[in-house]
C-alpha positions as CSV (number, residue, x, y, z in Angstrom):
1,X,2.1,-10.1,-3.8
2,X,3.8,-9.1,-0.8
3,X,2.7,-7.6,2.4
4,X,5.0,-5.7,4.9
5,X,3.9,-6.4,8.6
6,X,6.0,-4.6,11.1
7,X,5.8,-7.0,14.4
8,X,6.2,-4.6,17.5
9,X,8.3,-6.5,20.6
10,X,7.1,-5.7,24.6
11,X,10.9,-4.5,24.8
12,X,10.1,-1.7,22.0
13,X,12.0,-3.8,19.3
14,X,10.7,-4.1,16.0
15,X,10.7,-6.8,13.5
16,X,9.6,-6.4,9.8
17,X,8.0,-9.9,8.2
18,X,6.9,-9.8,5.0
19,X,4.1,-12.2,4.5
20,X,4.2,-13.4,0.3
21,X,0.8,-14.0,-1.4
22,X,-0.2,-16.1,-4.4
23,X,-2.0,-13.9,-7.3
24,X,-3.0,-17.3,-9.4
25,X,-6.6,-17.9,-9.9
26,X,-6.1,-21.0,-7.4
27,X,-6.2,-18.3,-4.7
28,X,-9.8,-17.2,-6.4
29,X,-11.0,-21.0,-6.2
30,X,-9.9,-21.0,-2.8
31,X,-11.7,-18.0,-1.3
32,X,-14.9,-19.6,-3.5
33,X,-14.7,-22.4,-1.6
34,X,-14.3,-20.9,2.1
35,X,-16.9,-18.1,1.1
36,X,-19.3,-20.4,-0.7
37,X,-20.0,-18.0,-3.6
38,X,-18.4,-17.0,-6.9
39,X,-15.0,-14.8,-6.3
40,X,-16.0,-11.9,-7.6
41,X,-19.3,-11.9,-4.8
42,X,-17.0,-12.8,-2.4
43,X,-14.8,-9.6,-2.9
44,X,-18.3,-7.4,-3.4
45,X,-19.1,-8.0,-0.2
46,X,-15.4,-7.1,1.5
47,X,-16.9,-4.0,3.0
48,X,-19.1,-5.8,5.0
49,X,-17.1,-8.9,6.3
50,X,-15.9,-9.0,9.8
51,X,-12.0,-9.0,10.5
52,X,-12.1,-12.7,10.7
53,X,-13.4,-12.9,7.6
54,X,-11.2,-10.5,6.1
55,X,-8.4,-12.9,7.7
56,X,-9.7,-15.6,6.5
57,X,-9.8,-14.2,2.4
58,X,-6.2,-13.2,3.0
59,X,-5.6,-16.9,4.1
60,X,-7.1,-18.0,0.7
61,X,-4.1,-16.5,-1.1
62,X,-1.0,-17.4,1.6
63,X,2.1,-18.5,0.2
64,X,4.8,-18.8,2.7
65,X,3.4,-18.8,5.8
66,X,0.1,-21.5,7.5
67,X,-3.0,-19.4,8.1
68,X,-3.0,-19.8,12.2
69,X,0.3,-18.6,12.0
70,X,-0.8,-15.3,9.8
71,X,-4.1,-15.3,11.7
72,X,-2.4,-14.7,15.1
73,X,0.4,-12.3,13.6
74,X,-2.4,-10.1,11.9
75,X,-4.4,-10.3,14.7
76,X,-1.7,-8.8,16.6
77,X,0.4,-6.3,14.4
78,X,-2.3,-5.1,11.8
79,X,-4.5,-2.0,11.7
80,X,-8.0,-2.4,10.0
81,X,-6.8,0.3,7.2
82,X,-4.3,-2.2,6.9
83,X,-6.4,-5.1,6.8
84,X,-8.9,-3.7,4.2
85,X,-5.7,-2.7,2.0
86,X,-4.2,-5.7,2.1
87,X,-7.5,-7.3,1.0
88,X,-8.2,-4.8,-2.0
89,X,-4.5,-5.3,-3.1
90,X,-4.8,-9.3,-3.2
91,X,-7.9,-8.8,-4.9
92,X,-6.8,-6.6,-7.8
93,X,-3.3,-8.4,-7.9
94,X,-5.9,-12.1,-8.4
95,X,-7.4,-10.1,-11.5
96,X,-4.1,-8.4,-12.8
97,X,-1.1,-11.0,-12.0
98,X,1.8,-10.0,-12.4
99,X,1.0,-6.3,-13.0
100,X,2.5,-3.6,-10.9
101,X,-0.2,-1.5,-8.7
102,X,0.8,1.9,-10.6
103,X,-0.4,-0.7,-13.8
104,X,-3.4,-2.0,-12.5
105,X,-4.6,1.8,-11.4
106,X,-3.9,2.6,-15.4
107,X,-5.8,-0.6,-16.6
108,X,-8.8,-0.2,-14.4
109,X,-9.2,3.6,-15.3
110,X,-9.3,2.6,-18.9
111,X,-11.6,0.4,-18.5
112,X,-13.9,2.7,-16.5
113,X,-13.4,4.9,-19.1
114,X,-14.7,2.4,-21.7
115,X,-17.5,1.7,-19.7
116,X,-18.8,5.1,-19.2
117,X,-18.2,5.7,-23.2
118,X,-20.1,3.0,-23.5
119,X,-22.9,4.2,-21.0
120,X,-22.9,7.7,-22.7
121,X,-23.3,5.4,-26.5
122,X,-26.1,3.3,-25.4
123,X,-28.2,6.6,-23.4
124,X,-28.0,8.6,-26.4
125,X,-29.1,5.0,-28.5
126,X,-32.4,4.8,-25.8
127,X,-33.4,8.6,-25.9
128,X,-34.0,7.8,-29.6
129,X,-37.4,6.7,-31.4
130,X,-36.7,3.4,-33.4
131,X,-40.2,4.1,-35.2
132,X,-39.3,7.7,-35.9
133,X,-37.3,7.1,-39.0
């Protein structure tokens, strides 16, 4: 995974740096370990982490650049949209390697689809009297 940071100069020059993630499930162990909880509580509770925590997730997963170096360039260059994107995207990209993100919107549907399929099965299973027959 890749994210695109455009890096704003005092002189008004601009710099793109794209900042290259790992999607393996090392990344997952990784933010286990800094969060001290099991990934997927870890990424539950995104909405509520500060923006040094969010950081510090996206650090979990860094590939090609050390996290003081990433901490100070987010710090600097990011917007918290940005942030929170970047978060979700490493997160669904941890779950779905190597799918695109126009993939992983078509797998997760699906699978909310089966769910509620399956929610709509087992309602109409519970409104019934297993004694009735």
């Amino acid at each position: 995974m890749f994210l695109t940071i455009t890096k704003r100069h005092d002189n008004g020059d601009t710099e793109v740096i794209e900042v290259e993630f790992t999607e393996k499930l090392q990344t997952a162990l990784n933010v286990q370990k800094r969060f001290a909880k099991p990934f997927l509580k870890a990424a539950h509770s995104i909405p509520s982490m500060t923006v040094e925590e969010l950081i510090s997730f996206l650090s979990c997963g860094l590939k090609s650049m050390k996290p003081d170096e990433f901490k100070d360039l987010a710090m600097e260059h990011m917007g918290l949209s940005e942030l929170y994107d970047a978060v979700s995207k490493l997160v669904m990209a941890i779950q779905y390697p190597g799918l695109s993100e126009d993939e992983i919107e078509k797998k997760v549907q699906a699978q909310q689809e089966k769910i509620r399929k399956m929610n709509l099965g087992s309602t109409d299973l519970s409104k019934q009297d297993p004694l009735s027959d």
